[in-house]
C-alpha positions, -999 to +999 in steps of 0.1 A: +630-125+137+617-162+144+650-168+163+648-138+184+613-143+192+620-173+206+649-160+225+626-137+250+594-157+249+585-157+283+617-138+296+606-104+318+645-089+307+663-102+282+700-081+269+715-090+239+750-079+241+788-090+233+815-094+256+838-066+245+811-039+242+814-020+271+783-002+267+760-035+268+782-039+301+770-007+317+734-012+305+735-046+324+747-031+354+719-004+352+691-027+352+703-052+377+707-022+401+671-017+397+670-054+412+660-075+376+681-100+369+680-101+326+691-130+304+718-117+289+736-132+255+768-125+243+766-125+207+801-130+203+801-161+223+775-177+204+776-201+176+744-184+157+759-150+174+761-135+138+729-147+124+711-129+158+728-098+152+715-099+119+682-100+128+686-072+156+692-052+132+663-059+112+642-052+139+659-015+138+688-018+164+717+004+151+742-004+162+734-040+174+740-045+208+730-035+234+698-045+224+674-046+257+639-069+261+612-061+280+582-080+287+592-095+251+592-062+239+618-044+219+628-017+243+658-002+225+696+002+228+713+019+250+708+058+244+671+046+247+674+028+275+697+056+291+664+084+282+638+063+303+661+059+335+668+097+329+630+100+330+625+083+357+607+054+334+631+027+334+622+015+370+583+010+366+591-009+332+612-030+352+589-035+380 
């Protein structure tokens, strides 16, 4: 968890995703429209990618990506993420 603590210290949106996963892609789209602008990785493109997404998963995120940061909080993937905006909740968090 180390590594992934360190990954959103001091990040207001951070998106851990991979390239091909075209559900982290329409997660990222839905936030920016909300005007944040997240630091997104791409597992897949990462040298440690694989030891991250072992962590993520850890820390409860089934399946691994998208995995979405808030305020350096674990927020959830994307049927969570997908409830709040439904709610009308994902704009204040992002705010």
């Amino acid at each position: 968890m180390e590594m992934i603590t360190r990954m959103v210290n001091d990040k207001a949106v951070v998106i851990f995703s991979k390239s091909t996963c075209c559900l982290s892609h329409s997660i990222m789209s839905l936030i920016r429209n909300f005007g944040a602008n997240p630091i997104v990785y791409e597992l897949d493109e990462m040298t440690n990618g694989i030891q991250i997404e072992r962590e993520l998963l850890q820390l409860g995120c089934q399946p691994s990506v998208p995995a979405v940061f808030i305020g350096q909080q674990l927020i959830g993937g994307s049927k969570r993420i997908m409830t709040l905006h439904l709610r009308n909740e994902l704009g204040p968090m992002l705010k």
